[in-house]
C-alpha distance (Angstrom), angle and dihedral (degrees) to the residues before:
residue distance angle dihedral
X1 . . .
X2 3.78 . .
X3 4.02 124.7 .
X4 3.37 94.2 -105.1
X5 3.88 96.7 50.3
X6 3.60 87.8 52.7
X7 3.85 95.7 49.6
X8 3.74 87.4 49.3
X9 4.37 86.3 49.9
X10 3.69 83.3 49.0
X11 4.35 98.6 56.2
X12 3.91 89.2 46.3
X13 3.70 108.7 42.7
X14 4.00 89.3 56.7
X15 3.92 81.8 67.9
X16 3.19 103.3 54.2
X17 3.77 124.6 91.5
X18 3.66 107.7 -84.8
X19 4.32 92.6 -129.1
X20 3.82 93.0 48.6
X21 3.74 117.3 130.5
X22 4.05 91.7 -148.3
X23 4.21 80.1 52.7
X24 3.68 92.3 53.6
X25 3.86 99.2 43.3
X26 3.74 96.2 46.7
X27 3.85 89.7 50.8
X28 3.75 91.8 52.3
X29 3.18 84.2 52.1
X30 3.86 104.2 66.1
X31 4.05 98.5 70.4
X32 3.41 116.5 -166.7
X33 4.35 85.9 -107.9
X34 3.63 86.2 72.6
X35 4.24 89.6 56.5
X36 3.60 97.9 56.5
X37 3.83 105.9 115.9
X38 4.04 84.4 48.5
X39 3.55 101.4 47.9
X40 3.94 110.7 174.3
X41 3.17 92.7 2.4
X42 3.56 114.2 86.9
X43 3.70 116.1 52.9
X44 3.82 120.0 179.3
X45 3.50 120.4 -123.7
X46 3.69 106.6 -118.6
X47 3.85 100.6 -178.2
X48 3.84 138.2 21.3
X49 3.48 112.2 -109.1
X50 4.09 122.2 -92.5
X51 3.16 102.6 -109.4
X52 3.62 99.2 175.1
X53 4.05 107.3 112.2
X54 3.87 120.0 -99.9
X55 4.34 89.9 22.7
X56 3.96 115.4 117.1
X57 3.73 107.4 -123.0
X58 3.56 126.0 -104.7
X59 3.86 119.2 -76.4
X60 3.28 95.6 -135.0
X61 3.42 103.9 60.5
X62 3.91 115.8 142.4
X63 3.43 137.4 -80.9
X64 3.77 115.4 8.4
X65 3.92 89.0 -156.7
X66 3.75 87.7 73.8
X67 3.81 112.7 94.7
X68 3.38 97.9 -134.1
X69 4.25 99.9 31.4
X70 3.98 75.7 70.6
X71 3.25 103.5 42.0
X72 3.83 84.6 51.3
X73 3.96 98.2 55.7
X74 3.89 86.9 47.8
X75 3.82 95.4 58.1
X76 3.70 89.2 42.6
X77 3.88 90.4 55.2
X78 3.80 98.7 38.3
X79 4.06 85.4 55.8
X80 3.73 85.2 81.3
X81 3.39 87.8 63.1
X82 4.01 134.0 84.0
X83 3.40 113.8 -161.3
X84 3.59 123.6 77.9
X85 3.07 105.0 -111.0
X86 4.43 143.2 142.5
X87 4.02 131.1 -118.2
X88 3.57 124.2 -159.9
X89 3.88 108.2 -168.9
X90 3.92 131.8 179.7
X91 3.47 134.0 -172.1
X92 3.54 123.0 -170.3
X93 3.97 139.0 172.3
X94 3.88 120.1 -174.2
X95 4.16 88.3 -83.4
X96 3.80 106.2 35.7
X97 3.63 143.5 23.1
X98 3.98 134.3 -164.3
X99 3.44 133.0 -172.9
X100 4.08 137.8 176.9
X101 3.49 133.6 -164.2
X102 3.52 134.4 -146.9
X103 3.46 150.3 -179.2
X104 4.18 132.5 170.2
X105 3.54 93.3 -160.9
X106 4.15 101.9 88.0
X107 3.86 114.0 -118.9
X108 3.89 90.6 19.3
X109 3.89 112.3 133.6
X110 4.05 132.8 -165.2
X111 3.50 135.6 175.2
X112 3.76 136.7 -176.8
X113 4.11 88.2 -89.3
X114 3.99 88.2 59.6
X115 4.08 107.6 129.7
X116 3.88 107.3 -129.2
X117 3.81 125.9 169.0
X118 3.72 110.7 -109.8
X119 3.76 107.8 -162.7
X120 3.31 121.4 -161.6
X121 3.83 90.2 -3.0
X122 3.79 75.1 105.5
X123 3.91 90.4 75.1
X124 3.61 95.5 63.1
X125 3.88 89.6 63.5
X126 3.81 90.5 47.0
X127 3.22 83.3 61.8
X128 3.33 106.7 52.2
X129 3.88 91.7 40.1
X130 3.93 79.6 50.0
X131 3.94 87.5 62.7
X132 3.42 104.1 40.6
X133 4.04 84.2 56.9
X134 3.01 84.1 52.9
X135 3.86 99.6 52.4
X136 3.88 94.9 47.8
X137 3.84 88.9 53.0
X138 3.82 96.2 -118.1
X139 4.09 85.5 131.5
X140 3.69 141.5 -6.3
X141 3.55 117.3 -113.9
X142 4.26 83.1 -124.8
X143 3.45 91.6 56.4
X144 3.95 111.9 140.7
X145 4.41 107.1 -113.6
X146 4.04 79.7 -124.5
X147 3.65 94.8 60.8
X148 3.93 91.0 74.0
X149 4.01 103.1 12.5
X150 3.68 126.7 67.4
X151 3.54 96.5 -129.6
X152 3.61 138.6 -176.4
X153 3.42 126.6 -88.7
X154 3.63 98.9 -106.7
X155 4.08 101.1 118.7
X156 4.48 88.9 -146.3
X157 3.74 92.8 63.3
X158 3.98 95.1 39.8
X159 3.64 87.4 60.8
X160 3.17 100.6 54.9
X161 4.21 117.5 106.8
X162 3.58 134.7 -152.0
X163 3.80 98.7 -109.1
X164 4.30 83.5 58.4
X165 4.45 86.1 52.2
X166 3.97 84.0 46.4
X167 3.78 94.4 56.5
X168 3.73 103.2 27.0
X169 3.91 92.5 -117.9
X170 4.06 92.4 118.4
X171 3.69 91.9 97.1
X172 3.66 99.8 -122.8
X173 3.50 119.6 141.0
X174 4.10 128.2 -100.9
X175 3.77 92.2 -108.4
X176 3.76 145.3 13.2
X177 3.79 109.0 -101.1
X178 3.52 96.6 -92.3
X179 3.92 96.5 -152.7
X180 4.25 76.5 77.6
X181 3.83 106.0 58.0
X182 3.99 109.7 15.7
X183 4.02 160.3 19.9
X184 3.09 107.4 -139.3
X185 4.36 147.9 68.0
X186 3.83 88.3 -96.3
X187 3.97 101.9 92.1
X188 3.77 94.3 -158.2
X189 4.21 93.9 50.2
X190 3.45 110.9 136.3
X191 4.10 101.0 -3.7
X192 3.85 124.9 134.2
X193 4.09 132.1 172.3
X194 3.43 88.7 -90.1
X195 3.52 98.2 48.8
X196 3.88 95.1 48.8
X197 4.21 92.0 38.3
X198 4.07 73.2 63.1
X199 3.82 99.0 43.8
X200 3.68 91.3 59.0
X201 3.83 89.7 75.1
X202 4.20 88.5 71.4
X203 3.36 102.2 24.9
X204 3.95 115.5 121.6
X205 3.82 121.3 -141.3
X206 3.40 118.7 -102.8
X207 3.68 95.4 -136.0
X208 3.65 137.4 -64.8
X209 3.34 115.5 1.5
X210 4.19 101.0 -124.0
X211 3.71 97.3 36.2
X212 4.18 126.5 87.2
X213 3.28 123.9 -94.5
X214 4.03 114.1 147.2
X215 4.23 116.0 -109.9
X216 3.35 125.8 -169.9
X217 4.04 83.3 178.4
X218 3.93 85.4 60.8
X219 3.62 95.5 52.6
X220 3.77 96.1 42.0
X221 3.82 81.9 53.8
X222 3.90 96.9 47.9
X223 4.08 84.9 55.0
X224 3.38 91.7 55.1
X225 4.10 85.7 50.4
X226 3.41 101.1 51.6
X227 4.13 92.2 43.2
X228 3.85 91.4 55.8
X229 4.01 90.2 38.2
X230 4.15 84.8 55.0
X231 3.47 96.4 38.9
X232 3.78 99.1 -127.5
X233 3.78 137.5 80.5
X234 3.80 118.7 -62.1
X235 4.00 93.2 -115.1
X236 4.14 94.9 43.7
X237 4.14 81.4 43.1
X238 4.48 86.2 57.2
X239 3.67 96.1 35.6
X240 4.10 94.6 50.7
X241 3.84 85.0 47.3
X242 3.76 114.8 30.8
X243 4.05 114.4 10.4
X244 3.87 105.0 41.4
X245 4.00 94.4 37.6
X246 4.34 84.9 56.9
X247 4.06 94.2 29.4
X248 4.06 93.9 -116.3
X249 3.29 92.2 173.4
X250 3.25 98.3 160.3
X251 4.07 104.3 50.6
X252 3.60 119.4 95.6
X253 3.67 138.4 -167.1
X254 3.93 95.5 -131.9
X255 4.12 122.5 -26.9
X256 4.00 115.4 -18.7
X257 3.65 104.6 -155.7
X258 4.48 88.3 -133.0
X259 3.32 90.6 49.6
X260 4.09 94.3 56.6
X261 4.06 93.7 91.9
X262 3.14 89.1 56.0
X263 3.71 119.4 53.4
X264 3.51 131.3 92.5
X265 3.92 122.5 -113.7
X266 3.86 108.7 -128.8
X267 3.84 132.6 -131.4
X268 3.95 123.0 -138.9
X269 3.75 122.3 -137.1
X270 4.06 87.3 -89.5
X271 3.83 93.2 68.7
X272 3.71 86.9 -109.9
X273 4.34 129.0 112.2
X274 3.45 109.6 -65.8
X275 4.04 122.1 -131.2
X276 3.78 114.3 -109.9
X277 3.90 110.6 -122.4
X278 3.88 115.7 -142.7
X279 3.77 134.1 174.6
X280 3.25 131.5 -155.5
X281 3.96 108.6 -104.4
X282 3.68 88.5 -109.3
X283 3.47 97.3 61.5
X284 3.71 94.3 35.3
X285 4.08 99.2 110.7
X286 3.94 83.9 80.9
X287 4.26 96.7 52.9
X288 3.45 136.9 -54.0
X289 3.85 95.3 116.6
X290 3.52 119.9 135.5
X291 3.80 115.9 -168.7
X292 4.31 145.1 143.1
X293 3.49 143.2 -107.8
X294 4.05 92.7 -106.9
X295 3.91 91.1 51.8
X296 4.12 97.1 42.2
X297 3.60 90.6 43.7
X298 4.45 85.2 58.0
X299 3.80 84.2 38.2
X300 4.06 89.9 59.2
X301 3.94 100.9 34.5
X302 3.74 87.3 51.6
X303 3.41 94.0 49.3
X304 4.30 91.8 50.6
X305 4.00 89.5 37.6
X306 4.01 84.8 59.7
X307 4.22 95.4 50.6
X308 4.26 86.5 49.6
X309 3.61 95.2 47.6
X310 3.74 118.4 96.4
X311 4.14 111.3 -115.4
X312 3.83 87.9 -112.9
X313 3.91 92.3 72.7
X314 3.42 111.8 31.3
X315 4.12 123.3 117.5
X316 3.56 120.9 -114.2
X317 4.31 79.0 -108.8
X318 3.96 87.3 50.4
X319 4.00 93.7 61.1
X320 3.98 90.7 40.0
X321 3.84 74.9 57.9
X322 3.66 100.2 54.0
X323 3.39 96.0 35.9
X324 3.67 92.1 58.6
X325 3.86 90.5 49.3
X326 4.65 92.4 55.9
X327 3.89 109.4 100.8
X328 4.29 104.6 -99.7
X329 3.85 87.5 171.9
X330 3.76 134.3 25.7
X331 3.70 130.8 171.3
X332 4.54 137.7 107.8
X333 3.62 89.3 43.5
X334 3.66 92.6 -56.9
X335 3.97 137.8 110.2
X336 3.45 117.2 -170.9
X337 4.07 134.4 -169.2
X338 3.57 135.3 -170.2
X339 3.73 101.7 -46.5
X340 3.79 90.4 -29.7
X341 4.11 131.7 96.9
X342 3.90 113.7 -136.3
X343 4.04 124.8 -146.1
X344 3.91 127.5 -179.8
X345 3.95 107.1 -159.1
X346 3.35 95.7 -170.7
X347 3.45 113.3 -65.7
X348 3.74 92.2 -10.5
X349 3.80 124.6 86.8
X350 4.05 126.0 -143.5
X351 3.70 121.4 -168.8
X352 4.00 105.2 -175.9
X353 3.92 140.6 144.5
X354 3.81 129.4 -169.2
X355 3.77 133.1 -164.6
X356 3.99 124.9 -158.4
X357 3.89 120.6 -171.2
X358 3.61 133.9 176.8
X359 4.28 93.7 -65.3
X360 3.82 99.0 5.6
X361 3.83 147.4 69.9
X362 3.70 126.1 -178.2
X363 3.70 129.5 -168.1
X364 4.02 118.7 -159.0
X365 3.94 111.7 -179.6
X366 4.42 140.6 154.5
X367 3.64 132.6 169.5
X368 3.77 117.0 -161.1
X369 3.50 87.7 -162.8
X370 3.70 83.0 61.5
X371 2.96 104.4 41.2
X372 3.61 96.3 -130.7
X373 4.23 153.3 105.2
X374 3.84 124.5 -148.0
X375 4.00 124.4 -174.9
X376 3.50 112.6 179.6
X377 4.16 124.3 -178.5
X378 3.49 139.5 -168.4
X379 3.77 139.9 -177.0
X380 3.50 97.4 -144.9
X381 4.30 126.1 58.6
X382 3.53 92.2 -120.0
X383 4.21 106.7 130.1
X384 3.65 115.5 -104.0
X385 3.35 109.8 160.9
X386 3.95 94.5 116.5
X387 3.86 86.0 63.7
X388 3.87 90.6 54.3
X389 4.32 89.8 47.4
X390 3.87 89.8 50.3
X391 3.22 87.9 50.6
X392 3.94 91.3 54.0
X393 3.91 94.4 33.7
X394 3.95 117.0 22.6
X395 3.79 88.6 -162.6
X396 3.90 86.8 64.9
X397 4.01 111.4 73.9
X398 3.18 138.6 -115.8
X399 3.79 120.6 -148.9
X400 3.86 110.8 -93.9
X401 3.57 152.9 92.6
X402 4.00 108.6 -21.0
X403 4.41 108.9 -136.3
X404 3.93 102.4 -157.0
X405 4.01 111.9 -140.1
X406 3.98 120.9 -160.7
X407 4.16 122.5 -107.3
X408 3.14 120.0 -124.8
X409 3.72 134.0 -156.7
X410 3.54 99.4 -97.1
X411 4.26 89.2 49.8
X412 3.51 86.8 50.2
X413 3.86 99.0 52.4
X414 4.24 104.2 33.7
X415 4.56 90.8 53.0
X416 3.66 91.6 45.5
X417 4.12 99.6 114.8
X418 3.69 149.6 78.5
X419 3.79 119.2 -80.5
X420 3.52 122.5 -155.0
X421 4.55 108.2 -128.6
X422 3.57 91.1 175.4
X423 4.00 136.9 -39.4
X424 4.00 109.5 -35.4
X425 3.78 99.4 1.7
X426 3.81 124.4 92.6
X427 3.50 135.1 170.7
X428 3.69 119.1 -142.0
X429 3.71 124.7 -153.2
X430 3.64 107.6 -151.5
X431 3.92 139.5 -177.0
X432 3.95 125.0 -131.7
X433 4.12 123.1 157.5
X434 3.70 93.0 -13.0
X435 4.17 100.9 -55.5
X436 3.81 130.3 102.8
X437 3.74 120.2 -111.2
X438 3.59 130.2 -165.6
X439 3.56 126.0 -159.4
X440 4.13 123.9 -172.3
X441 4.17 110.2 -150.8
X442 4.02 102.9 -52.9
X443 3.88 94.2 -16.1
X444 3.37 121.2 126.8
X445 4.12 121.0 -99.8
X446 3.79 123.1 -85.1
X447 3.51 128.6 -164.2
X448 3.55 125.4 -101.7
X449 4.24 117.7 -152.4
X450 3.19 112.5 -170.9
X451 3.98 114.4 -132.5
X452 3.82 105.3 171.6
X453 3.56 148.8 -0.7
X454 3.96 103.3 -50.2
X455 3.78 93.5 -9.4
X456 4.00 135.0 105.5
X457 3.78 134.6 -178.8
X458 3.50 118.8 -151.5
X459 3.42 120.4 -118.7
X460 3.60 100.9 -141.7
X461 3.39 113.4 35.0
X462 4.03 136.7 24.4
X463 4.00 98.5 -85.1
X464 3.77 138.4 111.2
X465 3.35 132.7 -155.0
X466 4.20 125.4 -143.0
X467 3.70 115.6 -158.7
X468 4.04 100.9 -145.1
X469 4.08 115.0 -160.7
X470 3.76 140.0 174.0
X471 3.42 134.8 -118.2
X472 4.06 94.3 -74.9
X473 3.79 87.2 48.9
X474 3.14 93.9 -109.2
X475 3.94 118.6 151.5
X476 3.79 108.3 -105.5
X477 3.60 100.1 174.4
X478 4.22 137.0 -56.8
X479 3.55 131.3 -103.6
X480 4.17 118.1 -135.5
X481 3.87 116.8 -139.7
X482 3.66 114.0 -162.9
X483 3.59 127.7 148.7
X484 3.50 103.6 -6.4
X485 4.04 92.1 -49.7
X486 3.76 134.9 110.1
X487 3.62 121.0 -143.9
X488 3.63 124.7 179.5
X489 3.46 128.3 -152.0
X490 3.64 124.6 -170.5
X491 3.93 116.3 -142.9
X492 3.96 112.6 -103.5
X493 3.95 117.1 -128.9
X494 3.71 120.5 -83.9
X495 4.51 88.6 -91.6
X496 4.06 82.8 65.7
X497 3.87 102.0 53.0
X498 3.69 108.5 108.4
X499 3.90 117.2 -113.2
């Protein structure tokens, strides 16, 4: 199917009655194959719009590369929320960018030069600095902590290498203890290298040395690493590598005195001002940053441009890039890079990281399968990373009002089976009086509403369902959404189904 044809598909189906069988077929239809010289930027309008007064309008709702299509979906999502707060959101392919900016608080403006806190944004450029270190042979990426830290003599955290910092598997905890190095909600007030080189002595492990558990301690450490490996401070050692080489030139490692006027003052989850968060430079591989719209935004294309450039012509900063992006760690659903967390919805691929402070949350995401780059800020630390992966992937979510569609016959009949989620547990999608059930193991059933073509909410719970088919449409298996995870589950032959 040619663009045009599928631009034409896109004007009519909108008209037609959102139950329609002849809707529903000719949406299947349209796979995501027949999209690929447009990727990202051709959504399909899965509902009408609401238009009865006072209702947010649907989230889905057309082209994202339309101004105000995208500043629609973000005023829809940030309806869920209660404080007053702004979003400035881009999304950007290798040939066109959009953005929209919005705040609930009337006569509040934003731009994509806004200040915001970006949290442990900061760890993704560790990462990459990490790499290119790496690259120029100026340390290994299994070099033992000890080999450039004077560290205690506690023989657990001399062991540990800078591949286990990378991918928070060292088994250090989340935090210093904060009783050690401050007074008050921020957990990095009043700590310095020297002060956390010392804090290692009475810290506790986290758990099993080898397995995930997120560390800001590890990355603080790793900046410290990489600093001392390149002989210069850790914030001249990121701005020779990362922010000069992409002109961020408005990203910060802690407060830049010209960029004061211009950042915005964040709001806690009370409603009330929210307490800034800054690091010493040292420790500032873990968060810290400050940055904009305009500079994430180059950050995030950058970062996609590298992955869909052939080997041949890619900057020495390009294959730190990519490098930082290949799975180091994998294991309890995740798979993790250099500073960056990996997910495969089904055949697509997401490579994102986040940071939340004390009155901000930031959402950095691309898919090269996609074809796409989403930044997404807030001035509030309210999560809205399901915003930023909608954005990516419109089968994904976001948080919002749910818009029931009726089953038909034909739904009913092709989902009913067992699914495999991983080795001895199934879910079964059954049928009873007309409605969909789902059913986990030995759980009991829980309704499935359908809300779109191939996806279902259920009722009962915070989960969504993806229906995942091949090329003849036929139903291959579903993927399960809950809590911010995909997991996909292959159908089980026809001896399987349940009864």
């Amino acid at each position: 199917m040619t663009a045009p044809a599928i631009q034409r598909a896109r004007r009519w189906l909108p008209r037609v009655h959102p139950q329609s069988p002849v809707r529903h077929a000719a949406l299947r239809s349209l796979k995501w194959s027949h999209l690929w010289p447009l990727p990202c930027l051709l959504l399909l309008a899965l509902f009408p719009a609401l238009a009865a007064e006072g209702q947010a309008p649907a989230l889905q709702s057309g082209p994202l590369w339309d101004e105000v299509s995208l500043e629609g979906i973000v005023r829809a999502r940030l309806v869920e929320e209660a404080q007053p707060l702004c979003a400035a959101v881009g999304i950007a392919s290798p040939r066109r960018r959009t953005t929209a900016f919005v705040c609930k608080k009337p006569g509040q403006r934003i731009d994509q030069h806004t200040v915001f806190e970006v949290g442990s944004v900061a760890k993704a450029f560790a990462g990459i600095t990490l790499d290119a270190l790496v690259s120029g042979k100026q340390l290994g990426l299994d070099d033992p902590l000890a080999k450039w830290l004077a560290l205690p003599a506690d023989p657990g955290w001399r062991q540990i290498t800078l591949r286990e910092l990378v991918t928070h598997t060292s088994g250090l905890p989340r935090d210093a203890p904060h009783a050690e190095h401050g007074r008050s909600e921020d957990p990095y007030d009043g700590l310095d290298g020297p002060g956390l080189i010392a804090a290692l002595a009475g810290m506790p492990s986290s758990g099993s040395k080898g397995s995930f558990a997120y560390s800001n301690v590890g990355y603080m450490l790793l900046g410290m690493a990489e600093a001392r490996a390149a002989g210069m401070s850790y914030e001249e050692l990121v701005r020779r590598t990362v922010f000069e080489p992409l002109g961020l030139n408005e990203t910060a490692l802690g407060a830049r005195a010209d960029l004061e006027g211009r950042r915005i003052a964040g709001l806690d989850g009370a409603l009330h001002r929210g307490t800034r968060w800054p690091v010493a430079p040292e420790l500032a591989a873990s968060s810290g940053m400050e940055s904009t719209l305009a500079d994430l935004l180059v950050f995030a294309e950058a970062n996609l441009e590298a992955e869909l450039k052939p080997a041949a012509e890619r900057t020495a900063l390009e294959f730190a890039m990519v490098n930082s992006h290949v799975e180091l760690y994998s294991g309890r659903g995740l798979s993790v890079g250099s500073g960056w967390l990996r997910a495969p919805y089904g055949a697509k691929r997401i490579i994102s990281t986040t940071g939340q402070t004390g009155g901000y949350h930031a959402f950095l995401g691309f898919s090269d399968t996609e074809g796409c780059a989403v930044v997404v800020l807030v001035n509030a630390d309210v999560d809205i990373d399901d915003l930023g992966l909608h954005l990516i992937d419109p089968h994904l979510p976001a948080k919002g009002p749910h818009l029931a569609l009726s089953l038909e016959a034909t739904d009913l009949a092709e989902l009913t089976g067992s699914y495999q989620l991983r080795p001895g547990v199934t879910l079964a999608i059954t049928v009873d009086g007309g409605h969909l059930y789902a059913r986990v193991g030995p759980g009991r059933p829980v309704e499935l509403v359908r809300e779109g073509v191939d996806r279902f909410y259920a009722r009962e719970t915070d989960a969504t369902l993806l229906v995942e088919r091949d090329e003849k449409a036929q139903v291959t298996g579903v993927t399960l959404l809950q809590n911010g995870r995909p997991l996909a589950a292959p159908r089980l032959p026809l001896a399987h189904r349940p009864a």
